[in-house]
N, C-alpha and C positions, 0 to 999 in steps of 0.2 A: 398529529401523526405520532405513530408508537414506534420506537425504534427497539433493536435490541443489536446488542456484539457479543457474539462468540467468541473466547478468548481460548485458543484451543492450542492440542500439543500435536501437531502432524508428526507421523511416523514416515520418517525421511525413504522418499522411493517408492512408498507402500500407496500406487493409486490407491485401491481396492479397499483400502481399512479406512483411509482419508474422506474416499467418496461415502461411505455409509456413516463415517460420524459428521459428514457436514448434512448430508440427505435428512438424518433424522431428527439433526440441530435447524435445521430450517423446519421443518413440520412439528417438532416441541415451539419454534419463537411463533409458527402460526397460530399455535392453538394457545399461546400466551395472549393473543393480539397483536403481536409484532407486523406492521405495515414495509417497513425497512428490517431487513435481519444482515449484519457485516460479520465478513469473515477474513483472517489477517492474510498477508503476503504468502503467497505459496502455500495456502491452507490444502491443498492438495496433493502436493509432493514431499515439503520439507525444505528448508533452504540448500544447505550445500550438495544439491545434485552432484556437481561437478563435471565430468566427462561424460555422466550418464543421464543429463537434461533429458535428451532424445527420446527415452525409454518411458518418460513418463509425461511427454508431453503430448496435448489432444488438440486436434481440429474443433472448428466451433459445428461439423456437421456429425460430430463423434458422437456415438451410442450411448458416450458417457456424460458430455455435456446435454444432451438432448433429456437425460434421464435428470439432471441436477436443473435443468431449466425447468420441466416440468414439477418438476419437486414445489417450485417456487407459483403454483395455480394459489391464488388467493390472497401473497403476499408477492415480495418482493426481496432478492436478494444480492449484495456482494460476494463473490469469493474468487480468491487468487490461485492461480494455476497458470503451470506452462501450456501457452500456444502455438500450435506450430502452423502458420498458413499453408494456403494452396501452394504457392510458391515453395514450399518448405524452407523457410525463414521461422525463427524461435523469438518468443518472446515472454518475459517476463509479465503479465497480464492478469486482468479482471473482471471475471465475469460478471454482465450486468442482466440481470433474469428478471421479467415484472411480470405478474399474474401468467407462469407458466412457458412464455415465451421467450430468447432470446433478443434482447433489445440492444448489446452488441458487447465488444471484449475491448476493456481498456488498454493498452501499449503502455509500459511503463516507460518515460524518455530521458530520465536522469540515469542513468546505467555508474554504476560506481567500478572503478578499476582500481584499488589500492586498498592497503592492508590487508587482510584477508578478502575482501570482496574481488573478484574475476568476471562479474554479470557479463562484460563488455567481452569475454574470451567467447561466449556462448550464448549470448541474445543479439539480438536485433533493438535498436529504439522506436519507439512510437513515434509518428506524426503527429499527431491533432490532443487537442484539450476537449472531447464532448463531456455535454453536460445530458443530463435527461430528466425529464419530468413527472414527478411521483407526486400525488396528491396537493396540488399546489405549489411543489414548493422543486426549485430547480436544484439539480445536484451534479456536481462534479468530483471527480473520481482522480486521487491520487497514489499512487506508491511510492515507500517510503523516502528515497533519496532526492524524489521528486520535489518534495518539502524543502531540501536545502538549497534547491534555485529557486529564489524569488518569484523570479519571471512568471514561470509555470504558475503556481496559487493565481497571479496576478491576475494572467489571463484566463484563468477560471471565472473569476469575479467581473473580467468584460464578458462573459458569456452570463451574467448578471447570474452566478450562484447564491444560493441560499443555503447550500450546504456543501461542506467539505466530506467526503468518506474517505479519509487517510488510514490507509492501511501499509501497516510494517512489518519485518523479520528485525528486532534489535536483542542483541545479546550483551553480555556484561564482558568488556575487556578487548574484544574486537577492535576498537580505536584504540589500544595502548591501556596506561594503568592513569596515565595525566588527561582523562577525558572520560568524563562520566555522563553516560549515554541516556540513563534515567532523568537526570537534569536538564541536559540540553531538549529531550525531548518534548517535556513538559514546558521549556518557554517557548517552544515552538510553536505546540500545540493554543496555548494558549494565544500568543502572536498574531496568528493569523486568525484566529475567529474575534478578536479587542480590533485589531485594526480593520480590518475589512467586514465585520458584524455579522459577520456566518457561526451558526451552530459546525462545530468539528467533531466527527466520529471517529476516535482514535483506537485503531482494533492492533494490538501486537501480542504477539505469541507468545507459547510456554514451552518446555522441556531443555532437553540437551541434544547435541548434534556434533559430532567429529567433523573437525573440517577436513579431512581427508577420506570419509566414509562414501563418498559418492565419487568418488576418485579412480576406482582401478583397483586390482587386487596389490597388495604388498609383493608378491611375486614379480610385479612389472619396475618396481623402485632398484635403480641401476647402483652399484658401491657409491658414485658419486654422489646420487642424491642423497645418501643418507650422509654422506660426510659433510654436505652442506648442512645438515640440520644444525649443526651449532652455529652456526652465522647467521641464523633465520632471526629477524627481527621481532620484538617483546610480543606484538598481539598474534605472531605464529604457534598459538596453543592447538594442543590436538581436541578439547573438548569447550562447546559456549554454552552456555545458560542464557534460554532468551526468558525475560524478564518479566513479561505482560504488563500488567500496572494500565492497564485500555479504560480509557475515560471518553467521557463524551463532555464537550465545553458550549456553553449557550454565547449569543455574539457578545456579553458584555466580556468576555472571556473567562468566565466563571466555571469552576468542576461542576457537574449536575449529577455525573456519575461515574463509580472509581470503580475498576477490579482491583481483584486481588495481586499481590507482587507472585509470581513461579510458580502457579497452581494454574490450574482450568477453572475458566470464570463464565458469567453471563451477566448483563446489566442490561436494565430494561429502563426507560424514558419515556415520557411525552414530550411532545416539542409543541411551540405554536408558531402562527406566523404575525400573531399580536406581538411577540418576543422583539421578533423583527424590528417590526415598526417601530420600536419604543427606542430600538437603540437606533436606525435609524436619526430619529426625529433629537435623541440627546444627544449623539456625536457621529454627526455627520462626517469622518474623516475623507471620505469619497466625495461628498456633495462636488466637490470642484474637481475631479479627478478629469483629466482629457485624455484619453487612448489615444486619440489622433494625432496629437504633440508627441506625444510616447514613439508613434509610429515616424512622424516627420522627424525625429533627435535622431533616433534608430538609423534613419537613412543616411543621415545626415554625416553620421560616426561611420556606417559600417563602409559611406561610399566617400569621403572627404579622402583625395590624396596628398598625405601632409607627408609622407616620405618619412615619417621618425617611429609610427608604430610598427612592434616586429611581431 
């Protein structure tokens, strides 16, 4: 199967500019051969929405999704955008499009509440881990902080995945100046496709973004809050650089394909499911794995009344 990732710069708020550079980024990766074409966290909106989520989030029965599903007749596509259900609940999500049709919208359920990140002031979390089935080979669907609970990958991989499509918003400085975001990402990345023996499509963005540009006009900021500005702690910068560097890693945990660092990229792959096998069959780190033990410890922790945990 032929993959490809978009490595792209959303213009924060801007459906309309976003929607037609992912529409015709998905109809260039068809006519490359791309079977799979990933697009990063929010490739739709831009990250720091802020108060103005609302404004740019769509229903999966929306004019616009209908039109970005159809886009995807002949291939198959990831892309990140706000959804807002029936219920009008918000969620940070990802569209899963295959040959034209809507095949359903990921829930992201790791929601981050610190440092500059707020997701949890203004989304809802997903329930479920689905995976889905694209030319052989089973895939499950991540966003980005999703990656830093265990758990979740884990339970991807009882849904017996063969691919991981992790998609990110990472920027340089956002965690502090003592945490380097390129780094961590990359053993990450690597991590979970060496231990669990899944190919990983790592799609993260480009450009720059104010964290207070999706916020409210300056007219609404009261004497106070600005006196607080100088007590705002180190990663409260007014501008981030997201960083891109989107790689794609085969199970032995191997680079197969890099972009570029703070530009707009595209990387194209074949994958096999010979690959698979091979690692498989030389490090079997799962051969013995029991979800059901997993699930009996689980009970066993979440319901034992020992009176000391708080």
């Amino acid at each position: 199967m032929k993959l490809a990732a978009y490595q792209t710069s959303p213009i924060l708020l801007d459906l309309k500019a976003n929607m037609e550079d992912v529409i015709t980024k998905i109809h260039q990766g068809r006519e490359k051969g791309a079977q799979l074409i990933v697009f990063p966290e929010l490739a739709l909106t831009g990250y720091f929405v802020g108060q103005r989520y609302h404004e740019v989030a769509l229903r999966l029965n929306s004019q616009e999704i209908k039109e970005l599903a159809s886009a995807t007749k002949g291939t198959a596509a990831v892309v990140g955008f706000i959804e807002e259900s029936p219920s009008m609940n918000f969620y940070n999500s990802a569209l899963v499009a295959v040959d034209g049709e809507i095949a359903f919208a990921y829930r992201k359920l790791n929601l981050p509440n610190y440092g500059v990140f707020d997701e949890r002031k203004y989304f809802s979390p997903g329930k479920q881990v689905p995976v889905f089935r694209l030319h052989d080979f089973s895939i499950a669907v991540f966003i980005c902080n999703d990656l830093w609970h265990p758990a979740l990958p884990y339970l991807g991989v009882c849904r017996k995945a063969d691919i991981f499509v992790s998609i990110f918003n990472s920027s340089q400085g956002s965690m502090g100046t003592e945490f380097s975001n390129i780094e961590s990402w990359q053993i990450i990345d690597r991590f979970y496709s060496r231990v669990f023996g899944i190919y990983n499509i790592c799609v993260n963005r480009v450009g720059e973004e104010g964290h207070e540009e999706g916020r409210g006009s300056q007219d609404d900021e009261t004497d106070e809050t600005a006196s607080t500005e100088a007590f705002a702690p180190p990663w409260e910068k007014r501008t981030y650089r997201f960083w891109g560097g989107s790689e794609i890693i085969n199970p032995f945990g191997q680079q197969i394909a890099k972009a570029a660092l703070y530009d707009p990229d595209d990387i194209f792959v074949e994958i096999s499911r010979d690959l698979l096998r091979r690692k498989k069959i030389a490090l079997p780190y799962l051969r013995n794995d029991d979800p059901y033990f997993t699930h009996r410890e689980l009970g066993r922790i979440l319901h034992k009344k020992t009176g000391a945990d708080t």
